[in-house]
Each structure stands twice: as structure tokens, then as C-alpha cells.
C-alpha positions as CSV (number, residue, x, y, z in Angstrom):
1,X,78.5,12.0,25.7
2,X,80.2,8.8,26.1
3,X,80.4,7.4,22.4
4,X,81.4,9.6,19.2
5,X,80.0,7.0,16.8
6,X,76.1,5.7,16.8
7,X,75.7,2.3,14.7
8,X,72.7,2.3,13.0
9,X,72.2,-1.4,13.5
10,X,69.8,-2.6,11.1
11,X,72.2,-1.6,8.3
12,X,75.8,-1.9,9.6
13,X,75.8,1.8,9.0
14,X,78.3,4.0,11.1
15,X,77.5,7.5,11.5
16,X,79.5,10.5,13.4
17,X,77.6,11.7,16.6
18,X,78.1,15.1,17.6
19,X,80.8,15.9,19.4
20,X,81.9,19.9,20.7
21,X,85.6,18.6,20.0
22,X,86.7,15.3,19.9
23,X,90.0,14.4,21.7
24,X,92.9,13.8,19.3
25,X,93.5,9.7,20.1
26,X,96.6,10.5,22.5
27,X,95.0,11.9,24.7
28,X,91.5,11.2,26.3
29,X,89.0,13.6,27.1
30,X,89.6,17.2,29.2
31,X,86.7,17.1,32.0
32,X,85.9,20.4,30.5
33,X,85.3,18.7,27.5
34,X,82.8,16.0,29.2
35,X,80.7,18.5,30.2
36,X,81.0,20.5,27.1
37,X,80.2,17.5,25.1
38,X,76.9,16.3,27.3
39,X,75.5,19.8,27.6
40,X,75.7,19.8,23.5
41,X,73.7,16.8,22.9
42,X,71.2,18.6,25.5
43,X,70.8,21.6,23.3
44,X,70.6,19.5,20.2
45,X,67.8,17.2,21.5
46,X,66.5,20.2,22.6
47,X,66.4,19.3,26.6
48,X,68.0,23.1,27.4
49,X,66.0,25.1,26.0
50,X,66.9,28.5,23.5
51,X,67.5,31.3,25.8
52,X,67.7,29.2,28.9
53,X,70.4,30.4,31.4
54,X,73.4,28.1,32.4
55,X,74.4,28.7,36.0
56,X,78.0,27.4,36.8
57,X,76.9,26.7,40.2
58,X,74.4,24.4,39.3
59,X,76.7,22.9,36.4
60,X,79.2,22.5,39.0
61,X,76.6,20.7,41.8
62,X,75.5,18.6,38.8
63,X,78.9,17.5,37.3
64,X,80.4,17.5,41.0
65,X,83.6,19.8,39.6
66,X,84.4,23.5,40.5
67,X,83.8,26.2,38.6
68,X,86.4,26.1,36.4
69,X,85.8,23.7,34.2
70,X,82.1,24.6,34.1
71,X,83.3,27.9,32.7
72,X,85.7,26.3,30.3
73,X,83.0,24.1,28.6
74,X,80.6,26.9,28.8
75,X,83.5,28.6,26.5
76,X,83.7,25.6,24.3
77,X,80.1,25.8,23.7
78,X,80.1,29.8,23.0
79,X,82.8,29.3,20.3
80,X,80.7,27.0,18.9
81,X,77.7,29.4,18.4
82,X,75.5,26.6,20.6
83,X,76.1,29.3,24.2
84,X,75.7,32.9,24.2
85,X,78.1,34.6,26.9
86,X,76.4,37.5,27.7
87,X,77.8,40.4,30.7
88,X,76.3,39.6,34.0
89,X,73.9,37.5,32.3
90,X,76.3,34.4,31.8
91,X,75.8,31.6,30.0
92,X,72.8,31.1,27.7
93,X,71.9,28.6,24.9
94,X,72.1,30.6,21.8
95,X,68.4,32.2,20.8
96,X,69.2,33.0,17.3
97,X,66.8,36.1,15.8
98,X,64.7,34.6,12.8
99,X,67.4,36.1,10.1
100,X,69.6,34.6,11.7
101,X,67.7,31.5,11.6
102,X,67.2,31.9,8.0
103,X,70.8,32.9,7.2
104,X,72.0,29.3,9.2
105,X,69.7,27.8,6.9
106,X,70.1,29.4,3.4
107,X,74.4,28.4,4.6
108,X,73.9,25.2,5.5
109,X,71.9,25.0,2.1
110,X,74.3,25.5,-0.3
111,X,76.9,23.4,1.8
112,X,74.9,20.5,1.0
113,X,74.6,21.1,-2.3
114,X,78.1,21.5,-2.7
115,X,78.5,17.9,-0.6
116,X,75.4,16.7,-2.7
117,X,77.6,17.5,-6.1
118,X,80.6,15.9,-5.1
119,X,78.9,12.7,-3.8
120,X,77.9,12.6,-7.4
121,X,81.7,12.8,-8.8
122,X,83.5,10.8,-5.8
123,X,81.0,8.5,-4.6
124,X,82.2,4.3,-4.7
125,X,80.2,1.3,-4.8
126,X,80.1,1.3,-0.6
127,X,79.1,4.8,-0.5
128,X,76.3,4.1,-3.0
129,X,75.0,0.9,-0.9
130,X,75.2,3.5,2.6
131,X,73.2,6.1,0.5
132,X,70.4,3.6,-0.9
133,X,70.1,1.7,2.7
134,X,69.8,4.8,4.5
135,X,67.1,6.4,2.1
136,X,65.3,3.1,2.8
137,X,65.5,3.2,6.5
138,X,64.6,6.7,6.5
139,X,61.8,5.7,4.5
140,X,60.7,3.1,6.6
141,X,61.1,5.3,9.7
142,X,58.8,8.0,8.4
143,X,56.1,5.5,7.9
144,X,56.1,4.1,11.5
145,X,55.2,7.3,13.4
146,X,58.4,7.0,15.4
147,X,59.7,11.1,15.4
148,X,63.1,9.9,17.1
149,X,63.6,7.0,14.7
150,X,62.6,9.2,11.8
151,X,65.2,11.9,13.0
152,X,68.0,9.4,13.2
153,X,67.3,8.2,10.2
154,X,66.7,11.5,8.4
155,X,70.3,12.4,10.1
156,X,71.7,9.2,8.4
157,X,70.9,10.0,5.4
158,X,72.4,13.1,5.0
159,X,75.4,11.9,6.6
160,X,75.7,9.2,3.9
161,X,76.5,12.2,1.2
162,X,78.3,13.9,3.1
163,X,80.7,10.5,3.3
164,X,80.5,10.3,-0.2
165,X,81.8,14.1,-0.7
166,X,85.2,12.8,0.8
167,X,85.4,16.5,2.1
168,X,86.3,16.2,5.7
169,X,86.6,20.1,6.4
170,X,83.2,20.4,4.3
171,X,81.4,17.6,6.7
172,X,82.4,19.4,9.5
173,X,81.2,22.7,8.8
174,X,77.7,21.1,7.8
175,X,77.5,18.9,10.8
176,X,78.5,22.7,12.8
177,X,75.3,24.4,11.8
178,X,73.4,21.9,12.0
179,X,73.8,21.9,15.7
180,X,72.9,25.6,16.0
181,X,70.1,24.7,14.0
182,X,69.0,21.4,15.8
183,X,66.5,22.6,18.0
184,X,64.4,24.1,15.2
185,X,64.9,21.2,13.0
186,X,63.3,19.0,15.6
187,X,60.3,20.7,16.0
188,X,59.2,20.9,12.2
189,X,60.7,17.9,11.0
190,X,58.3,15.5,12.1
191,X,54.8,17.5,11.6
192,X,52.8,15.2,8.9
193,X,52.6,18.0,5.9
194,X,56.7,18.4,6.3
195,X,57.4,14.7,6.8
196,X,55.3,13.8,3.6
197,X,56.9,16.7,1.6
198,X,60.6,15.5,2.4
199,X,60.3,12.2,1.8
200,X,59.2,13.2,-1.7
201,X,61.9,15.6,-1.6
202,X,64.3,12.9,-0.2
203,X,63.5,10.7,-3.3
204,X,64.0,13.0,-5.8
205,X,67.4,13.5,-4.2
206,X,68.2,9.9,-4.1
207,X,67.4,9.1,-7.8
208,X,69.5,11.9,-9.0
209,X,72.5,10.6,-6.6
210,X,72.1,7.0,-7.8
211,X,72.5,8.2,-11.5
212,X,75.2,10.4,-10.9
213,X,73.4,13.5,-12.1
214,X,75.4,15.9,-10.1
215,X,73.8,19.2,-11.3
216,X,69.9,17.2,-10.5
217,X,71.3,16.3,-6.9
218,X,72.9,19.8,-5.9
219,X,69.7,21.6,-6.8
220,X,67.3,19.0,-5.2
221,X,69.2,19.2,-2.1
222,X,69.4,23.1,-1.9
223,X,65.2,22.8,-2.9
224,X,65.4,20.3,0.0
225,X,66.6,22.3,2.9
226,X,65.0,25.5,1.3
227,X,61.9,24.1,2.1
228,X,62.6,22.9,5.9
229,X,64.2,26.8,6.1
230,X,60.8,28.5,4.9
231,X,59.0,25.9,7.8
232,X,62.0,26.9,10.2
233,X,61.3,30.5,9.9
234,X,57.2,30.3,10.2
235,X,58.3,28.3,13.4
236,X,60.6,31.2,14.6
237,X,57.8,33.8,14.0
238,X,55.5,31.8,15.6
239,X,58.4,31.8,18.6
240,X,58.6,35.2,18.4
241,X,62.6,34.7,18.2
């Protein structure tokens, strides 16, 4: 993954892009860290699939390196959660069980709610224009039957309050699981009846954000992600995860 930060043009909005570790700016990127950074967005777009193996020799053929840093990004991704480093098995993208689906989800949950409330409290006038255009676009995006668009958008909106929480170590935990959870995320987010109910869910959100009401905005925001868990975990069943 070449670029760390995605413009989202059509409102001057900057948002972070994921990123397995980003080089501190004195030194550039490890080759390990290349490799560990494109097979992430993979496994978040959902082009390796849960429980699909990783062969270094393969990686290696593919990245033209040897082994070794194959094996040191494939360790970059396990300590992430994203990779699974199972004996004689190797490397395989993380198939979580549905609890553990549901326990990412019920975490990430109450993060946001905790970024949602302190959005409220911290939250200046530029945050509150990034929060209002990205609702809007996200809006937009949900009405033009463009998944992709709708999931950047949907992305950039959260993002926004998680800005505004002016909790660094808090936006990184969030953006963390979110990554473990991406692949199920994509696959539910989309469907008509869910993308209807969040961007009802989404406006109740916003108004209580634009008011300030920090107690309104942490509980829509847990009943907002509680609602794409309960989907996530029908999905997972459905899976047989």
C-alpha cells in the first residue's frame, strides 16, 4: 500500500488508510513492511479470503524477495490478529469463531461510544464541518447504489469522530478491530434492509453530535454498531465460522 492517507475529494476531507505499521518519518518503509502492508488491505477488501492459507513460496515468487521477509510480514500480520500462525499449517488469514466475532464487535462498540462522547466534549468548528460533510456524502453514497462508494463513505464518517475525540491511542485501537472485522463488515453493510437501517441509525447519531448531547451520541453509536454486530453474527452462522 503505497499511500497512508485517502482524500476524499469532493469534500477536502483527509482520512487515515490502513496501515499494519506506519514507518516513523526517519526512516522509510522495511520491505517486510510493504508486503505486510499490501497483504492487509487484501484481507480488509476481502481479496484473501478467511481461512485461506499464505504460502511464503508463493509470497516470495509474487513479491520477488526470499523468504525472509515473507515470514517477517506474515508476523506483522499475526500480531495484528489479521494472520493466524498455525504449526505446520503456516500462515492463514484469521477465521474468527462467531463469539469471537461477536466479542470484536460488542469491543469495538463501546470504543466508539467512548470516541462518540468525547467528540461531543472536544469537538471544534472544523471537526463539526468534517462530521456534517461526511454524514452528507455518506448519505449521498447510500442512495447511489455504489457499495464501494458507500463503504468509503460509511468509513469516513466514523473516522470524522474519531478526529474529533482527539484520542490518538483510542483511534487506533478502533481503526485495529476494525480490520479484523472488515471482511464481515463488507458483506452486510451494503445489503438494502442494513443500509436503510444505518442511515437512520447514522442520523440519529449525527443530530445528537451536532447538539453536543454526549450521553444521546454514545448510546446511538453503541445502538449503531450493536445492530451491524447482531447482522455480523447471522452472517457468521450462516458461514458456519
Amino acid at each position: 500500500m503505497a499511500d497512508q492517507i485517502r482524500e476524499e475529494e469532493s469534500h477536502g476531507i483527509t482520512v487515515e488508510a490502513p496501515a499494519v505499521l506506519r514507518s516513523e518519518p526517519s526512516r522509510p518503509a522495511t520491505r517486510a513492511e510493504e508486503i505486510a502492508a499490501a497483504l492487509e488491505d487484501e484481507i480488509v477488501q476481502g481479496e484473501l479470503a478467511p481461512g485461506q492459507r499464505l504460502d511464503e513460496q508463493v509470497l516470495g515468487k509474487r513479491f520477488r524477495v526470499s523468504r525472509t521477509p515473507v515470514r517477517e510480514a506474515l508476523r506483522l500480520l499475526g500480531a495484528s490478529g489479521l494472520v493466524t500462525l498455525e504449526p505446520r499449517l503456516g500462515a492463514i488469514v484469521a477465521r474468527p469463531t462467531v463469539s469471537e466475532i461477536f466479542d470484536l464487535f460488542e469491543l469495538v462498540g463501546e470504543m466508539e461510544a467512548v470516541a462518540a462522547r468525547l467528540a461531543c466534549e472536544r469537538m471544534g468548528d472544523a471537526d463539526r464541518e468534517r462530521i456534517m460533510a461526511t454524514h452528507d456524502a455518506c448519505r449521498v453514497a447510500g442512495r447511489s447504489g455504489d457499495a464501494e462508494a458507500y463503504i468509503e463513505r460509511n468509513d469516513a464518517f466514523h473516522a470524522a469522530i474519531h478526529i474529533a475525540s482527539e484520542n490518538r491511542a483510542l483511534r487506533d485501537q478502533i481503526q485495529l478491530l476494525n480490520k479484523r472485522l472488515a471482511p464481515y463488515r463488507r458483506f452486510i453493510t451494503f445489503r438494502p434492509e442494513r443500509k436503510q437501517a444505518a442511515e437512520q441509525e447514522h442520523e440519529v447519531l449525527a443530530r445528537a453530535l451536532l447538539k453536543g448531547d454526549a450521553d444521546a451520541a454514545a448510546r446511538a453509536m453503541k445502538e449503531h454498531v450493536k445492530m451491524l454486530a447482531e447482522d455480523a453474527f447471522v452472517l457468521a452462522r450462516s458461514l458456519r465460522l
